[in-house]
C-alpha positions in Angstrom: 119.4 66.8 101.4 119.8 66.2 105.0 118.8 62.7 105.5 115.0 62.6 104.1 112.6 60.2 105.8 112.8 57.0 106.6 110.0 53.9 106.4 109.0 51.6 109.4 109.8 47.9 108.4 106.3 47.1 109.6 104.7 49.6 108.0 101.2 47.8 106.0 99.7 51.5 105.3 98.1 51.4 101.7 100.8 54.3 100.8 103.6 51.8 102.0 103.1 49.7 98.8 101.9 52.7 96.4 105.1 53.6 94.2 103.3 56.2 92.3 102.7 58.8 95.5 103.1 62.5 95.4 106.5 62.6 97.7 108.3 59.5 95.1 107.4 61.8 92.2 109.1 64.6 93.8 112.5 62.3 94.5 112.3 61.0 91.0 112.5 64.7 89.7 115.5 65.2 92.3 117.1 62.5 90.7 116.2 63.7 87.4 117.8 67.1 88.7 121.5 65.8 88.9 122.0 65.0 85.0 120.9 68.6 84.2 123.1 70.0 87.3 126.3 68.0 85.9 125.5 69.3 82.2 125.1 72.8 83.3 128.4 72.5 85.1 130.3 70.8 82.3 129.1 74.2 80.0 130.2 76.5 82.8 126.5 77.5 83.8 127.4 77.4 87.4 124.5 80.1 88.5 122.1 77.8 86.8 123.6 74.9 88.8 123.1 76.9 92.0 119.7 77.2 91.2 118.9 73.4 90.8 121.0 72.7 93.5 118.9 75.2 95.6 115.4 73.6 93.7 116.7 70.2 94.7 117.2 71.0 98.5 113.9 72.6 98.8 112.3 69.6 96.9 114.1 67.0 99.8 112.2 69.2 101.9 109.1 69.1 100.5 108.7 65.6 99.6 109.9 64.5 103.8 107.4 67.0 104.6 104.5 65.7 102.8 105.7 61.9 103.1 105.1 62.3 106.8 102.5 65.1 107.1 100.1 62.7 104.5 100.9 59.3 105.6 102.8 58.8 101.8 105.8 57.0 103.2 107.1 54.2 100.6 109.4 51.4 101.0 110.5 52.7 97.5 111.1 56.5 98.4 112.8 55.6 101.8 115.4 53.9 99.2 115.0 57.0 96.8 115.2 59.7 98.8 119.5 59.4 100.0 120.0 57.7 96.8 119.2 61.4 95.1 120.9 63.2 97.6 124.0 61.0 97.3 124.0 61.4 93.7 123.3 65.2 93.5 126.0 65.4 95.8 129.0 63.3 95.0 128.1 64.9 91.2 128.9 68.0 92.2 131.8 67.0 94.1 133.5 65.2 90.9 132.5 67.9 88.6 133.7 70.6 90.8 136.9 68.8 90.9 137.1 68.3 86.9 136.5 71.9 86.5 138.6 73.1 88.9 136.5 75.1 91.4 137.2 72.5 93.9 140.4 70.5 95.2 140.5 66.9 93.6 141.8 65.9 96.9 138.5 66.5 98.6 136.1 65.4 95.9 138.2 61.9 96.2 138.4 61.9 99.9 134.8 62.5 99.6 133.7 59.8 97.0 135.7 57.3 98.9 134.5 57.7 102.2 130.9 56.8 100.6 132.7 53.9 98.8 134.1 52.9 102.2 130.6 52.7 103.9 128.7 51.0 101.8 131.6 48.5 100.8 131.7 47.8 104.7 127.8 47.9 105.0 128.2 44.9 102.3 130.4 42.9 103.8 129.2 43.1 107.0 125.6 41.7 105.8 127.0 38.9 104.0 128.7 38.1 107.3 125.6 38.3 108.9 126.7 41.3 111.5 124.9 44.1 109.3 124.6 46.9 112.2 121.3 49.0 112.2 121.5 51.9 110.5 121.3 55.3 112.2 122.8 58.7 111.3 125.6 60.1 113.6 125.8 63.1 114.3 129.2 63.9 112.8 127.4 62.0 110.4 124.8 65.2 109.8 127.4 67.8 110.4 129.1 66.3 107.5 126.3 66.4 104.9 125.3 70.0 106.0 129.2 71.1 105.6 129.1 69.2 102.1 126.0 71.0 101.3 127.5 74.0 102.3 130.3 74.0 100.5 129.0 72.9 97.3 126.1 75.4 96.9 128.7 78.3 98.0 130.9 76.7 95.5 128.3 77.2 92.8 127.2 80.4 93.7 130.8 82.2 93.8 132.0 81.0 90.6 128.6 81.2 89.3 128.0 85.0 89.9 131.5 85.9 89.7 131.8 86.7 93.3 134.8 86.1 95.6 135.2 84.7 99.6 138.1 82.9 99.7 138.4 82.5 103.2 134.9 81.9 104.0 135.2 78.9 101.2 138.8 77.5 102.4 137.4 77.0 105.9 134.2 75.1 104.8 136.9 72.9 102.7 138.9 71.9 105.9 135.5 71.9 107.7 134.2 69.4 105.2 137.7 67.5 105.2 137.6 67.0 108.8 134.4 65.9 109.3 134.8 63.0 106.2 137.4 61.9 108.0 135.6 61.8 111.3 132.3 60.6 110.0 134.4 58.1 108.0 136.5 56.7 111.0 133.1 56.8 113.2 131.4 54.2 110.9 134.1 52.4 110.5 134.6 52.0 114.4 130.8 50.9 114.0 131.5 48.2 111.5 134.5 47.2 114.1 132.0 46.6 116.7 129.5 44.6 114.9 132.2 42.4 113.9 133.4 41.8 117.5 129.6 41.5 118.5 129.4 38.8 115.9 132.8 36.9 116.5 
């Protein structure tokens, strides 16, 4: 859940076009994965949740691996692929918040720094200054602090098991790094703008 892989624009490999390959299967089970993690949740199965929030990290994995290892890459899984980690993700965020096992604070500071992206991403493109697309790397320090803190969130209250300091500091680690990733794309969208005007 760390990015996935990306497809070439120019990319006229058989595989390119092919929506049924091996690595697009695997994403479409990820995605499949986050109703059953926010069900198990909602029923207070939380060590289950671990699990296929552990199965769905190591399936990210697999499926980059074998997209580039194989020459599979899709037009269609390059939009799969963060569309199932965002999900899985921001899901667990919400839920966690619902029932308590993390801040509401965060999971909204969370949810609407993604909101604040792609709104800006939109309304850049329709003003024609749509910037290229690359991951920062607060950007990346930000996704593996949120995947940090979700699976430890699971696992703790899942198996009963306590670390309150060692889960308070990956909520202000997470918190900070929103914020900065946040502000950093935004200061992006800024200069795309003035590039344009």
């Amino acid at each position: 859940m760390a990015g996935g892989w990306a497809l070439a624009a120019d990319d006229d490999s058989p595989a390119a076009h092919n929506l049924f390959t091996l690595p697009n299967i695997i994403t479409l089970a990820r995605l499949g994965m986050v109703p059953a993690t926010v069900w198990l949740m909602l029923n207070q199965r939380l060590d289950l949740a671990f699990l296929v929030f552990v199965a769905a990290g190591l399936s990210d994995a697999l499926d980059g691996w074998i997209a580039r290892a194989w020459g599979l890459r899709s037009a269609l899984g390059a939009m799969l692929d963060p569309i199932a980690d965002k999900a899985l993700l921001v899901s667990v965020y919400v839920v966690c918040a619902f029932i308590g096992v993390l801040p509401d604070w965060l999971a909204i500071l969370v949810v609407f720094r993604d909101l604040v992206i792609v709104g800006g991403l939109l309304v850049l493109w329709q003003l024609g200054a749509a910037p290229t697309i690359k991951p920062l790397a607060i950007s990346k320090i930000n996704t593996f602090a949120q995947i940090a803190l979700a699976a430890a969130s699971l696992f703790l209250v899942g198996f009963g098991l306590q670390a309150a300091g060692f889960k308070s500091a990956l909520i202000w680690l997470v918190a900070a790094t929103t914020i900065w990733s946040g502000a950093a794309y935004l200061a992006g969208g800024a200069r795309a703008l003035a590039g344009k005007a």
